[in-house]
C-alpha positions in Angstrom: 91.3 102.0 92.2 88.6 102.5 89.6 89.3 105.9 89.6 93.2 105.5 89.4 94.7 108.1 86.6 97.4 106.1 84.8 100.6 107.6 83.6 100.8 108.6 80.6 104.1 106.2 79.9 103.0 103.4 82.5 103.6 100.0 80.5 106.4 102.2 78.2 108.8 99.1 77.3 106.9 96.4 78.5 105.7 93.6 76.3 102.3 91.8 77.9 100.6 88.6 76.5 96.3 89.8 76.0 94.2 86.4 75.8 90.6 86.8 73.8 92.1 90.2 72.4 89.7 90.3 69.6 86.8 91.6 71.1 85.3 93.1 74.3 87.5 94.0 76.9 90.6 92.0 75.7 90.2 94.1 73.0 89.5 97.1 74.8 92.7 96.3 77.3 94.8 95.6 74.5 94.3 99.3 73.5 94.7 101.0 76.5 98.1 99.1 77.4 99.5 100.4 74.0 98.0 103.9 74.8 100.0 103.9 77.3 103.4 102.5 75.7 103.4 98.5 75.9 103.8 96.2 72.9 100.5 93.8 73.4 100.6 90.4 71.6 97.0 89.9 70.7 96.1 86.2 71.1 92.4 85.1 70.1 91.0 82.6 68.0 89.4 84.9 64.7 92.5 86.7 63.0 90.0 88.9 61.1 89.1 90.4 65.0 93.1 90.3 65.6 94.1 92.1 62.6 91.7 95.2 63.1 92.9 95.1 66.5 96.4 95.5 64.8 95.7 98.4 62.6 93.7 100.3 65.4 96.8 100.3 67.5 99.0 101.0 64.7 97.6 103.8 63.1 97.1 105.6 66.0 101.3 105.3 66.3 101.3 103.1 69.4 104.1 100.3 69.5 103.4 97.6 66.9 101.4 94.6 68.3 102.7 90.9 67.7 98.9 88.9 66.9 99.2 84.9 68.3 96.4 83.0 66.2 94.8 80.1 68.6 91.9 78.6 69.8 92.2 78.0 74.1 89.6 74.8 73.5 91.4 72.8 70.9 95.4 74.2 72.0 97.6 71.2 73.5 100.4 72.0 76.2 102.7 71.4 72.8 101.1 74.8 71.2 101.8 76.8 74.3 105.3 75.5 74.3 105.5 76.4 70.7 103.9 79.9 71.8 106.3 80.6 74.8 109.5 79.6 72.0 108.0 82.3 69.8 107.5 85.0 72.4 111.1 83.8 73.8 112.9 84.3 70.5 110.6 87.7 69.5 111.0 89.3 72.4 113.2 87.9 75.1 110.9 88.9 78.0 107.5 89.0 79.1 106.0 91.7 81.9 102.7 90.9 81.5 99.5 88.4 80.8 95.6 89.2 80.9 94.0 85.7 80.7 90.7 88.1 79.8 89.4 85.0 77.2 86.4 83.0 78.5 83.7 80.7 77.8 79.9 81.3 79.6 78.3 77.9 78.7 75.0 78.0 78.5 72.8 78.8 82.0 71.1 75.7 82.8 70.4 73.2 85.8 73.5 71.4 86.8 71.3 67.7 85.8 71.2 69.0 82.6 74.7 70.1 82.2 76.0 68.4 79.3 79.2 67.1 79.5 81.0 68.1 76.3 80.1 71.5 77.6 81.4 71.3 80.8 84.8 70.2 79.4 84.9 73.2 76.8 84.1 75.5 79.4 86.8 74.2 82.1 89.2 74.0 78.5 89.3 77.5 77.8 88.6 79.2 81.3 90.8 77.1 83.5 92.8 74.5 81.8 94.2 76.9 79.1 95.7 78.9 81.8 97.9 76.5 83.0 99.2 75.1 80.0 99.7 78.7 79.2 101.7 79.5 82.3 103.7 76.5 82.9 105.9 77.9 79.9 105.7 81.4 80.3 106.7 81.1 83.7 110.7 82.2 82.9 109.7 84.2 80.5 107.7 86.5 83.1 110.8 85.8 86.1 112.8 87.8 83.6 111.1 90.7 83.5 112.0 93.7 86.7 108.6 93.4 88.0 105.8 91.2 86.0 101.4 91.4 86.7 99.5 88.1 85.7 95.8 89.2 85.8 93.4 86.3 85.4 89.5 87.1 84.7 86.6 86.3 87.7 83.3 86.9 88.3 80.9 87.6 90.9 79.4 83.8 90.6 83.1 82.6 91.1 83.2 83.3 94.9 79.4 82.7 95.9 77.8 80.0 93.7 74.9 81.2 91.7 72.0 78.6 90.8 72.0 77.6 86.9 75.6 79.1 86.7 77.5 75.6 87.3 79.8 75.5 84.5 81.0 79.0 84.4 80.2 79.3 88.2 82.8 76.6 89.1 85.3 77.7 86.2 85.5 80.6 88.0 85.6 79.3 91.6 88.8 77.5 90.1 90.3 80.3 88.7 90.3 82.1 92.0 92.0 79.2 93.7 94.8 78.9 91.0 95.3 82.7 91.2 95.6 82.4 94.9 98.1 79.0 94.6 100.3 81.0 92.4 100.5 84.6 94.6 101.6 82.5 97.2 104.0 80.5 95.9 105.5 83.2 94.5 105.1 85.9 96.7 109.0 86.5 97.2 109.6 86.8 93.3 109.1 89.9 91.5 105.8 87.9 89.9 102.6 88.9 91.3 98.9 87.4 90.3 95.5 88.7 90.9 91.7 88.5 89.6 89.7 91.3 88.1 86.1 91.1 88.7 84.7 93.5 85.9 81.4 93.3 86.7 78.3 93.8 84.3 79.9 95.2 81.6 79.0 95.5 77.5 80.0 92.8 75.9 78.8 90.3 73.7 79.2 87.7 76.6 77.0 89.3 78.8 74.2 90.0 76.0 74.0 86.1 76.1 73.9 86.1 80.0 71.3 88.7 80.1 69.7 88.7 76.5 66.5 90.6 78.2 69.0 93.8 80.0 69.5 96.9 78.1 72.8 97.4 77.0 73.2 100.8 77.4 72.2 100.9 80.9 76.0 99.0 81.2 79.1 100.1 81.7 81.6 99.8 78.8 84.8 98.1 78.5 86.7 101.5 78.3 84.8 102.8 81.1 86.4 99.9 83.6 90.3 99.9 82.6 91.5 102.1 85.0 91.7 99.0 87.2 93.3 96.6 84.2 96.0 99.8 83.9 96.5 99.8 87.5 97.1 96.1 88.3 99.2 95.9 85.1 101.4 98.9 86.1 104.4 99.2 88.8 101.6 101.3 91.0 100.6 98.0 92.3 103.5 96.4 92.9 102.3 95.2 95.9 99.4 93.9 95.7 99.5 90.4 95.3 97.0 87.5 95.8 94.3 89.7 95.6 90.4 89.7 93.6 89.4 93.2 93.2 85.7 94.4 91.3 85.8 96.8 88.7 82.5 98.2 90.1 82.2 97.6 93.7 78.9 97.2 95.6 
């Protein structure tokens, strides 16, 4: 599907939730589904990155985003609920969420894993996404047909050395996408994983501080797959972890 040609008025009238929005490819998603008609809430931790976010998708006359302020490490289940009230009262309905916000960690031998780390890390990649959902949950069964697309990685379905704390974030988030597809697999509520592969972004330069940027793909260059699983093209696929950039 990376070479999947979206519609020009795929997401028109659908309102989807964009975690880490601010930069990279939340940023770069959050664009694309308002290109192509849907009202994005923009949630990220800087406002500055949030706001010109805003005014990009605004001045080019796309619908008028809605920007949610937070920080996944330090959020309680109360702000989510707080969140899901908001998004309940502004808008009624949700079609759509992109958990794309993520923490790497730093790359070091699992002895040496420090354990404030460990709990950030699981914080924003995993345990943020369940606080998230457990309220947005009847927000998304109201929508026709509604896409939850959660962020993997290549290291989250064969362990990589030095990679524990993102490594086994990611293993996680696999498994929770997998428990939700199939417990609701008979609801018009589908989840999957992206894998986007090495991409530029600001993540990766601290992955691979030595690689040269340019020799990567760009976040632009792998949303025809975050437009397809987003859109009513994919309405069946469910339960699935698909790679931006194949093998």
């Amino acid at each position: 599907m990376n070479d999947y040609i979206a519609p020009d008025h795929l997401l028109s009238g659908k309102t989807i939730l964009i975690t880490g929005a601010g930069d990279g490819i939340g940023r770069q998603a959050a664009i694309s589904y308002a290109t192509h008609g849907a009202t994005c809430i923009l949630l990220g931790k800087t406002v500055s990155k949030l706001e010109a976010v805003y005014d990009e998708i605004v001045a080019a006359g796309y619908p008028e985003p809605a920007i949610i302020p937070l920080d996944l490490n330090g959020a309680t289940p109360k702000h989510y609920q707080d969140m899901a009230n908001t998004i309940s009262d502004q808008f009624g309905v949700l079609d759509g969420i992109l958990f794309n916000a993520g923490k790497l960690g730093h790359l070091s031998p699992f002895a040496q894993i420090p354990v404030d780390e460990w709990q950030q890390v699981m914080q924003v990649n995993l345990n943020s996404a369940m606080y998230m959902l457990q309220p947005l949950l009847p927000l998304l069964l109201k929508a026709e047909a509604a896409s939850v697309i959660f962020t993997s990685s290549s290291v989250g379905r064969k362990g990589r050395a030095f990679w524990g704390t993102y490594s086994v974030s990611k293993f996680a988030t696999e498994g929770l996408m997998q428990v939700l597809a199939d417990e609701y697999k008979n609801k018009p509520l589908r989840f999957n994983c992206i894998n986007p592969g090495a991409t530029r972004t600001a993540m990766r330069a601290k992955a691979f501080p030595a690689e040269d940027a340019e020799t990567l793909k760009t976040p632009a260059d792998i949303m025809p797959l975050y437009l397809y699983l987003m859109g009513s093209d994919s309405q069946e696929v469910n339960g699935q972890s698909l790679d931006c950039q194949p093998k």
